[in-house]
C-alpha positions in Angstrom: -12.7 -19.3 3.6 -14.9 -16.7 3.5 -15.1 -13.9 6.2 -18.3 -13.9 7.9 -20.7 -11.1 6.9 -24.2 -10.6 7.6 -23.4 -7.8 4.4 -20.9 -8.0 1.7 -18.3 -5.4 3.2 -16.7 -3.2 0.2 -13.2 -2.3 0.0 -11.3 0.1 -2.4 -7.8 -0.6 -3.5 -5.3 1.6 -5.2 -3.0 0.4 -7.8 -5.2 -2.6 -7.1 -3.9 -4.1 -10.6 -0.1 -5.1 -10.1 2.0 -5.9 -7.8 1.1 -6.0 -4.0 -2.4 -4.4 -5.0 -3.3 -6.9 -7.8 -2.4 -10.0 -4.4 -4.6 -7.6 -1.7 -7.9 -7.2 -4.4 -7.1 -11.1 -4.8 -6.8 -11.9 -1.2 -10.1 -9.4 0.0 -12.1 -11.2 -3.7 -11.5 -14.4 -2.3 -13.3 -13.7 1.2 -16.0 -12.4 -0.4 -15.5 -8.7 0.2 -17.1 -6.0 -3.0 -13.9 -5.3 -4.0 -12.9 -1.9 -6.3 -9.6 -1.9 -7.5 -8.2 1.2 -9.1 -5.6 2.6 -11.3 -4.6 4.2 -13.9 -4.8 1.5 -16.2 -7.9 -0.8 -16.4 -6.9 -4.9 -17.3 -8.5 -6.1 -20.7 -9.5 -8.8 -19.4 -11.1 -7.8 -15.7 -11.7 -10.5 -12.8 -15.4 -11.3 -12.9 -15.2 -10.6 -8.7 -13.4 -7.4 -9.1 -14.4 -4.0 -10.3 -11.8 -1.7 -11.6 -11.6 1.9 -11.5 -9.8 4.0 -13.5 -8.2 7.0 -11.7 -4.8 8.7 -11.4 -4.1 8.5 -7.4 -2.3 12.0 -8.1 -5.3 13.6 -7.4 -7.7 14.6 -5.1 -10.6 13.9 -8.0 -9.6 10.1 -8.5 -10.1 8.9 -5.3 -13.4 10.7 -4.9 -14.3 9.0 -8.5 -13.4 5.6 -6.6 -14.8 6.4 -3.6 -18.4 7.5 -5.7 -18.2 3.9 -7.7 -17.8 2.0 -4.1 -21.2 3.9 -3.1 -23.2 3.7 -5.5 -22.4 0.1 -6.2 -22.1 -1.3 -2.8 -23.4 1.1 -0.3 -21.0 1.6 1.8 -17.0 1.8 2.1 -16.0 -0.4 4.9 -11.8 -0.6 4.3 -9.5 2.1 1.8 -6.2 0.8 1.1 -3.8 3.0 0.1 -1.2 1.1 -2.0 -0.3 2.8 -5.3 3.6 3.1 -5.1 6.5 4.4 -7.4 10.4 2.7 -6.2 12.8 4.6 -7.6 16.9 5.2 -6.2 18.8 8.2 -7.1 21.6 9.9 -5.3 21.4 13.3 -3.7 23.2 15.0 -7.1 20.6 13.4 -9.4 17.6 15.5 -7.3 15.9 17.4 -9.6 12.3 19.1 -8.9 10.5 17.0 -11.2 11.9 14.2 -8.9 10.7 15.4 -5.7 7.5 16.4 -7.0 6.9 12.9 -8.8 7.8 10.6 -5.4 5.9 12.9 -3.3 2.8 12.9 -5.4 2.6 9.4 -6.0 3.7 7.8 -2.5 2.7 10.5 -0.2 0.2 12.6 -1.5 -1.9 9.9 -2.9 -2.2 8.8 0.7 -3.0 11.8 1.7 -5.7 11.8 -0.8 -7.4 8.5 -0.5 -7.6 8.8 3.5 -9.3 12.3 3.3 -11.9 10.9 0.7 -12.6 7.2 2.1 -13.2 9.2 5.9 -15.9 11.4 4.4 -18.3 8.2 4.2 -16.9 5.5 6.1 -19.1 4.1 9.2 -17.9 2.8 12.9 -15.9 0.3 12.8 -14.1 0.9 9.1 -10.4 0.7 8.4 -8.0 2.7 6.4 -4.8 0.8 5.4 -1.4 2.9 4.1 1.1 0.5 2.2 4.1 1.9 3.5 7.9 0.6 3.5 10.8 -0.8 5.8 12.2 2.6 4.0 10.0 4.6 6.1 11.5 3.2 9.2 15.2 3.5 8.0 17.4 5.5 5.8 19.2 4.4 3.1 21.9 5.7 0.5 20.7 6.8 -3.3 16.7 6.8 -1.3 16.3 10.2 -0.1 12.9 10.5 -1.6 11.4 7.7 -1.3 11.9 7.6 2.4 11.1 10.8 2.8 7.7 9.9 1.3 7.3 6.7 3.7 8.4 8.4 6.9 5.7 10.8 5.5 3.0 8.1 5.2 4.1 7.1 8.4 3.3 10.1 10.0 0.4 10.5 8.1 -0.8 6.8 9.8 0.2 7.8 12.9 -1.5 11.6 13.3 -5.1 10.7 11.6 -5.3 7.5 13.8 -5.5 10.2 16.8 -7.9 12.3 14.5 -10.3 9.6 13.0 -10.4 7.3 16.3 -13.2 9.1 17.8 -15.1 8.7 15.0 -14.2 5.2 15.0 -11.9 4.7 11.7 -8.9 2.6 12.6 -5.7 3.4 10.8 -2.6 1.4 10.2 0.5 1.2 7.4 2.3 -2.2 6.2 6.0 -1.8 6.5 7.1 -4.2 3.8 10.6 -4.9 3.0 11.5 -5.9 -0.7 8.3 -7.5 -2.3 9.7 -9.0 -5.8 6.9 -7.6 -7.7 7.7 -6.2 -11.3 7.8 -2.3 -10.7 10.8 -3.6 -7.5 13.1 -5.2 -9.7 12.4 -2.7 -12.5 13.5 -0.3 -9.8 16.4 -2.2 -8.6 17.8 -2.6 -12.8 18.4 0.9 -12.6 22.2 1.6 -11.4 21.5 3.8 -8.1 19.6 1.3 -7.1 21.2 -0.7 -4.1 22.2 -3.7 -6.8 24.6 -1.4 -8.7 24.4 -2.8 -11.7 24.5 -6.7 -10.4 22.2 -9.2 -11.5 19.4 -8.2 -9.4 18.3 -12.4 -8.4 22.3 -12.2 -7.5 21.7 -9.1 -4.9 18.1 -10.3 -3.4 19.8 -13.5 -3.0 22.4 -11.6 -1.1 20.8 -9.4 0.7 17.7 -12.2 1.8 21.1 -14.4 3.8 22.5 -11.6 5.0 19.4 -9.3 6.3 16.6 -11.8 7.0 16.2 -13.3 10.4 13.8 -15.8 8.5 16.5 -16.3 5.6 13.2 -15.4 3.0 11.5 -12.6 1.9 7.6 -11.8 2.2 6.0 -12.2 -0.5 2.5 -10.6 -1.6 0.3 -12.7 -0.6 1.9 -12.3 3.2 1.3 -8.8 2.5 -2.3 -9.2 1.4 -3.3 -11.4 4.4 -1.7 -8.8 6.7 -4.2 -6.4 5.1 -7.1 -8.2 5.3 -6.0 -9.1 9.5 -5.7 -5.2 9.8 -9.4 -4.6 8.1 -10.8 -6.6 9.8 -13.1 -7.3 12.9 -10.2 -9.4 14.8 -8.0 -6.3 14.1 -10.5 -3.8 16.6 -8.0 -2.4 18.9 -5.5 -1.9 16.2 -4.6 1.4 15.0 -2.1 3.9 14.9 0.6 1.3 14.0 3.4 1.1 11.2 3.8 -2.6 11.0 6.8 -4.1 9.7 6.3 -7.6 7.2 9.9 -8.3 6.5 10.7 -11.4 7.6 13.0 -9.9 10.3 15.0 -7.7 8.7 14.6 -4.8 11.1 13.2 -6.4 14.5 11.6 -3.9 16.5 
């Protein structure tokens, strides 16, 4: 069903074309939102109901380039959601620079980024939307940088909520706990990883009996429809919140 809208509202996603972002520009297509998904790689074969933007989410200049496409094609920039993402596990010895530098950049700068840009032009009444991580709620062995980075985006969620609420901007983060999207169980291959070396189906199974209140795991389009709740006009007195989606795994 479509949302009602006396205007299209336009949204811009980031790595909008796998994973969690390809099931958000899905979810926010289907109700009839302008949707602008970006990355750094453009699909051969776009969605007819989807733009896509090409644009490293590194950098400062690729979320302005988004940004700029949104406004000159619909106007306006009603919700930003941050959700490019790099998982990757490595213990404290196997730290290097480049490391730090890469994590950072990719799941806590880019935030950084795309919330500075998408405030310059957003209206009353728009929402900004951080894909965060049950890892920036808790700790966990061999994932010093990544939850350094979601504690970050956390904070991040949390201070400019207080900053861009007078101006009416609502901001929130997803807390998602394992999503079984490609670039996850690439990650969880990898021998730091929290699978050691098992057959990753064999250590989700595990983990989902063990951890989950629900005995599943969310999947994207849970994610997606959380996103959508959070942008829009139901959501009005929501911001400033890290949200968990994790099926109870860490009740709060």
């Amino acid at each position: 069903m479509h949302d009602d809208l006396s205007q299209r509202r336009a949204v811009v996603v980031t790595g909008g074309t796998r994973g969690i972002g390809a099931e958000i520009v899905q979810s926010f297509a289907a109700a009839g939102w302008k949707v602008y998904a970006a990355a750094r790689t453009v699909p051969k074969e776009p969605a007819t109901a989807v733009e896509f933007v090409a644009m490293d989410a590194t950098e400062e200049s690729g979320h302005r380039a988004a940004v700029e496409r949104c406004m000159d094609g619909a106007g306006r920039l009603d919700a930003y959601v941050n959700c490019a993402g790099l998982s990757a596990w490595r213990p404290l010895r196997k730290i290097d620079s480049g490391f730090v530098e890469r994590m950072l950049a990719v799941n806590l700068k880019s935030v950084i980024w795309g919330c500075k840009t998408a405030a310059t032009v957003m209206q009353r009444g728009a929402a900004i939307v951080n894909v965060s991580s049950l890892a920036g709620k808790r700790g966990s062995a061999n994932n010093t940088m990544y939850c350094a980075a979601k504690f970050g985006v956390n904070g991040v969620t949390q201070s400019l909520a207080k900053e861009l609420g007078p101006l009416g901007i609502r901001v929130n983060a997803m807390c998602p706990v394992y999503v079984q999207t490609p670039g996850l169980l690439e990650a969880l291959e990898q021998p730091d990883s929290p699978a050691g070396g098992r057959d990753v189906a064999t250590y989700l199974g595990e983990f989902t009996a063990l951890q989950a209140a629900l005995g599943v795991l969310p999947t994207g389009s849970d994610v997606a429809a959380l996103c959508r709740f959070l942008c829009s006009d139901s959501a009005a007195a929501i911001t400033g919140q890290c949200i968990n989606i994790d099926c109870g795994v860490l009740p709060q």
